[in-house]
N, C-alpha and C positions, 0 to 999 in steps of 0.2 A: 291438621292438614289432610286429614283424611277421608274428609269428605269436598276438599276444598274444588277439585273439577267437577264434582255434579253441582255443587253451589254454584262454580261458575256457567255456568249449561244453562241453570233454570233462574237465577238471578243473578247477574254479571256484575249490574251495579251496585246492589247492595253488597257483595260478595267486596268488589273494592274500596266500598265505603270503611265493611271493617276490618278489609288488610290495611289500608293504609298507615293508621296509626298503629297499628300493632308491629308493621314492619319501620317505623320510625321510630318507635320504645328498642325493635332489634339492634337498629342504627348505630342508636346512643348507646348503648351497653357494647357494642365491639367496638365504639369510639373510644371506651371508659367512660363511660358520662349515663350513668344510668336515671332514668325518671327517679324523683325522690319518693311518690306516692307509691311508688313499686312493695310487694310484699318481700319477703324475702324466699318464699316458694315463687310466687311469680318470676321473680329473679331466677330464680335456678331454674325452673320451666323454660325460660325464653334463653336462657344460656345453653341450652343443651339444640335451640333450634336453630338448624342450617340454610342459609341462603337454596342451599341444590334441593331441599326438602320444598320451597316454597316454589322455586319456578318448575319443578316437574308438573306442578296441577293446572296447568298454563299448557292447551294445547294448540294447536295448528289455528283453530278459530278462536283461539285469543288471544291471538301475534298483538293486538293493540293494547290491552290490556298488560300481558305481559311488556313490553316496551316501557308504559310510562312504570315498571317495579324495575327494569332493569338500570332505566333514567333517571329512578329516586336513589338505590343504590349505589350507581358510580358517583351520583351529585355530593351524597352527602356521607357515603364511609373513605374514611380517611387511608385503611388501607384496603380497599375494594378488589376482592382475589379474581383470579384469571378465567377462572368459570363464568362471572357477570361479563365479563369485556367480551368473551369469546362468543356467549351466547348474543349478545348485542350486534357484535360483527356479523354473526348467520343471519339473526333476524334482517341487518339491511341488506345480505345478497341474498335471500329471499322474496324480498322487496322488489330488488333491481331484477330476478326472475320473472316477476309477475304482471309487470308492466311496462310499456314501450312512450309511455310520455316523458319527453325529452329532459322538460325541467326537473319532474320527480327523480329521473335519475341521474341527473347533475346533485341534485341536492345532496342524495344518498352517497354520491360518489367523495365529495366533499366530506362529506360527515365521516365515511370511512378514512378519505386520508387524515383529518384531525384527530381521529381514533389511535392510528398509526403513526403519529408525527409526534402526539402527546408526553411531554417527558415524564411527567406520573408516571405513566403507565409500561415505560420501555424493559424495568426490570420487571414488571407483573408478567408481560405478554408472553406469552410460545410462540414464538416465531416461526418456528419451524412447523408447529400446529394452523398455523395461518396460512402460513404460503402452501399446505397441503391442502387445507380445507378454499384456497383462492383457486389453487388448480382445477379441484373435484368440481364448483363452480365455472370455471373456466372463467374466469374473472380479472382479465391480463391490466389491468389497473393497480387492482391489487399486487399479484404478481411483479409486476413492474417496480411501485410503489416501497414493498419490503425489500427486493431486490436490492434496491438501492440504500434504503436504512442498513441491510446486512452486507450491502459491500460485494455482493454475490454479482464479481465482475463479468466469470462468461454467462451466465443465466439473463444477466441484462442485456449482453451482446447478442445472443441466440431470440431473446424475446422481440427487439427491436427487428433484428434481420428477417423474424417469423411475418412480422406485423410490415415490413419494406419501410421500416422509417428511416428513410437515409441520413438526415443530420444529425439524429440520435444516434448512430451507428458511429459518425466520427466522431461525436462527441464523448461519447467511452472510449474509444481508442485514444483522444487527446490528452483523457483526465489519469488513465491505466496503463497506457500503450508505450510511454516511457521505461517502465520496467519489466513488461508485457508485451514484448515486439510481437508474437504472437496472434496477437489482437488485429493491428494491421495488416498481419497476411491473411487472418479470416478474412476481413474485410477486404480484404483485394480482391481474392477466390469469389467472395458474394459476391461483387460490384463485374466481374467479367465474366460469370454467370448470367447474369441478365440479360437477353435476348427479346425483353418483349419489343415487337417493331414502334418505331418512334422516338424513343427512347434512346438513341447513341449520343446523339449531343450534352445530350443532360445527363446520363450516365461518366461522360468521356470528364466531365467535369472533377466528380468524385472519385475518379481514378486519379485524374494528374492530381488533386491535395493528397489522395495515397502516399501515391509515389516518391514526392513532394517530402513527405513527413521523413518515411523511412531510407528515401536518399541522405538523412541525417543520421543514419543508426547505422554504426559502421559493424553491426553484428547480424546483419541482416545481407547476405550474398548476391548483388546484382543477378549470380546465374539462377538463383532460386527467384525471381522475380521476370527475368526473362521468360523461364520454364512455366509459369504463373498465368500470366500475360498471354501467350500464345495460345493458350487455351481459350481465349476469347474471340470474340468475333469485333467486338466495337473498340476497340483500341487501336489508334496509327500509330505507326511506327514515329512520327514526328512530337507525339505525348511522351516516348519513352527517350526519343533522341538527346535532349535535353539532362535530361537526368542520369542516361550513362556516362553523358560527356563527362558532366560533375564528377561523377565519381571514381571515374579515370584520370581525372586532372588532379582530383584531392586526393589519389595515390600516389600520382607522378609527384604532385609534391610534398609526401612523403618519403617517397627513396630519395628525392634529390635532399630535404633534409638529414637522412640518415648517412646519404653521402658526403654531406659539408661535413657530421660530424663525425665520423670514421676519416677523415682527411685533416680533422684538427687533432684526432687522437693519434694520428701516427706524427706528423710535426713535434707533438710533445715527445712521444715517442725517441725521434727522431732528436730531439734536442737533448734527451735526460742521457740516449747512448753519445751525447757529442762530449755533454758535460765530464762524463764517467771516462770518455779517450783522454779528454784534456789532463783530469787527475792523476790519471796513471803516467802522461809525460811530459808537464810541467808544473811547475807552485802555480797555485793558488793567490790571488790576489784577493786579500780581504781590505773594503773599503767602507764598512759600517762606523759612523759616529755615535751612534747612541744604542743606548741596550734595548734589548728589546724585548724585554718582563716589564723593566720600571718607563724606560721613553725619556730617561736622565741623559746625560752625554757621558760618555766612557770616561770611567777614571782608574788609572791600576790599581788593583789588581782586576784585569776581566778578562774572559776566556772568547775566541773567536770559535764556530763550528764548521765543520766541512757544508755544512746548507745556506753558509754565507751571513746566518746568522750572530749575533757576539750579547754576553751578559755580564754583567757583575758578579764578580764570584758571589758577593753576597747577597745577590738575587736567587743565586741560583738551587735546587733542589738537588737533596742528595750532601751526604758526609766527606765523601771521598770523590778526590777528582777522575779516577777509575769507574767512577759509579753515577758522575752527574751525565744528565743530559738535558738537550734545548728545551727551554720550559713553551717554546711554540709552539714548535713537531711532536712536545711530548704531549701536549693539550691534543695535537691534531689525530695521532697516533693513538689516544684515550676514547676519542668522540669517535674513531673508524672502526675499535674493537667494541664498543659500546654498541657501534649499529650492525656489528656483527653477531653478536650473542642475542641481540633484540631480534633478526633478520633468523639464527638457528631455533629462538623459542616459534616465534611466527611460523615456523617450515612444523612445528608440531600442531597448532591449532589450526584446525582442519575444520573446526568452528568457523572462525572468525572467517576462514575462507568461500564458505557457502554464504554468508550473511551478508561480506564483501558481492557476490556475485550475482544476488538478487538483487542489491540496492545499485550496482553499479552500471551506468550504460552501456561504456567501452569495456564487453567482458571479456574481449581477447586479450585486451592491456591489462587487466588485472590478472588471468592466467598467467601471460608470461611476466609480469612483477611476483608471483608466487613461484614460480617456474624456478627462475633466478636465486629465489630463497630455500628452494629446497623439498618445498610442499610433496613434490611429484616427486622426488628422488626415489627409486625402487630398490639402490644397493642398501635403503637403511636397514637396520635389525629391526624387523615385523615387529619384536617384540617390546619395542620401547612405546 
């Protein structure tokens, strides 16, 4: 190979006529599958020759030449390294540099994304070699393109918003923005930024689906969206009207729920201190027929309980009648310290509470469900 660019200089074609096969005997030997007429010096000659040895004698005026070695190549080696892909993808935004006919760079533009979409190739490729080398290009196709192969949520919102693609814009918030409320309030901040004249109607549009989305996300502060909004110019007050009412209505019934149930819990309340007066100053009327472990009808010997409850002695749990208790309450009394002890290990995993917090919509309700448990507690010993 080391005379292989001035060969290519002064005879191009013959220069390919005898890479070709020679680079197809490469082929088959890093397939395993070596020619059988091979020597066995031949053999070790072309085993010790590297792909990056052959495209360096390939220069700027051999981009065509080079192309059909980099398109025998990916065709026919089975595990084809990241050096042929990459240098294939420069050579077409090279291409796409060089010329302004529409179709050639549709063509090219396609060939790239099947490049990028290709599942061979996803654990070969640098991705991050790409999206660096699509930048220095300024190539927002590409950009675009991997963006989305890699999941690289604000980089796609930021490209869209650069480029004013508006549907693209809710269309990531829609697919991300559920556990990425974040997302929507870029998008709002862009969308009432917008000032160019003519535009307020059609803008006013992509605000109210905004608005719309994250009047469903109750981690998102009506006043931080207020404060948002007035910053703009193209927004009436009758886009926003709507959407406060909701959310003042879906609080009000809220407390009113929290109220029915704060007023059932004191009735119980209210009833357990009736029950507890009545014990202390008259008998007890026990009126159960049947036991309530087995669901048989009482036959003596069986015991009544102060919970209104009665068993079979021989149903019952425990040696000594000092020592039995209701096998109901005792079931119920089991499953409440059972979700106790489950409820103080949870107050330590501090894990499981950030993992809860990203996957969760309602993050204030999962706060205070950990709250509740302990998570936050500051009297614990730091040290446990």
């Amino acid at each position: 190979m080391k005379y292989g660019s001035q060969f290519l200089d002064k005879k191009p074609q013959k220069t390919m006529e005898v890479l070709e096969p020679l680079l197809n005997a490469l082929i088959q030997i890093k397939n395993g599958n070596p020619m059988e007429d091979l020597t066995k010096e031949q053999l070790d000659q072309f085993s010790k020759l590297k792909y990056e040895s052959i495209v360096t004698i390939f220069s700027n005026r051999h981009s065509k030449e080079l192309e059909k070695v980099l398109d025998l190549i990916m065709e026919k080696d089975e595990h084809c390294p990241s050096l042929i892909i990459h240098r294939r993808i420069e050579l077409y935004l090279e291409k796409l540099k060089s010329t302004d006919i529409a179709d050639d760079n549709y063509k090219v533009t396609e060939n790239i994304k099947a490049l990028l979409r290709n599942e061979k190739y996803q654990t070969i490729m640098d991705k991050n070699y790409l999206l660096m080398l699509f930048k220095i290009y300024n190539y927002t196709n590409g950009i675009t393109e991997l963006s989305e192969i890699m999941e690289l949520k604000q980089e796609l919102l930021q490209i869209y918003m650069e480029n004013h693609n508006y549907d693209k814009i809710i269309d990531v918030c829609k697919r991300y923005g559920q556990y990425e409320v974040n997302y929507w309030v870029q998008a709002l901040n862009y969308f009432i930024g917008i000032t160019t004249v003519g535009t307020k109607s059609f803008i006013e549009k992509y605000i109210k689906q905004i608005l719309n989305e994250v009047s469903k996300n109750e981690s998102i502060s009506p006043l931080l969206l207020l404060e948002i909004i007035k910053k703009g110019q193209n927004v009436p007050f009758a886009t926003v009207k709507e959407i406060l009412i909701n959310f003042f209505k879906r609080n009000k019934d809220a407390l009113m729920e929290d109220k029915r149930e704060a007023e059932s819990n004191a009735l119980k309340l209210q009833k357990l201190e009736q029950e507890q007066k009545e014990l202390q100053q008259k008998a007890k009327t026990f009126a159960s027929v049947k036991c309530s472990t087995c669901g048989n009808t009482l036959n003596v010997p069986f015991v009544y309980f102060m919970c209104s409850h009665a068993c079979h002695v021989q149903c019952l749990s425990g040696d000594e009648y000092d020592e039995i208790y209701c096998n109901v309450c005792k079931m119920k009394k089991t499953q409440l310290e059972m979700r106790i002890n489950q409820s103080k290990e949870l107050a330590n995993d501090h894990n499981s509470f950030f993992t809860d917090l990203k996957n969760k919509q309602k993050k204030f309700d999962l706060v205070a469900k950990y709250m509740g448990k302990g998570i936050f507690d500051m009297t614990k010993d730091k040290t446990q």
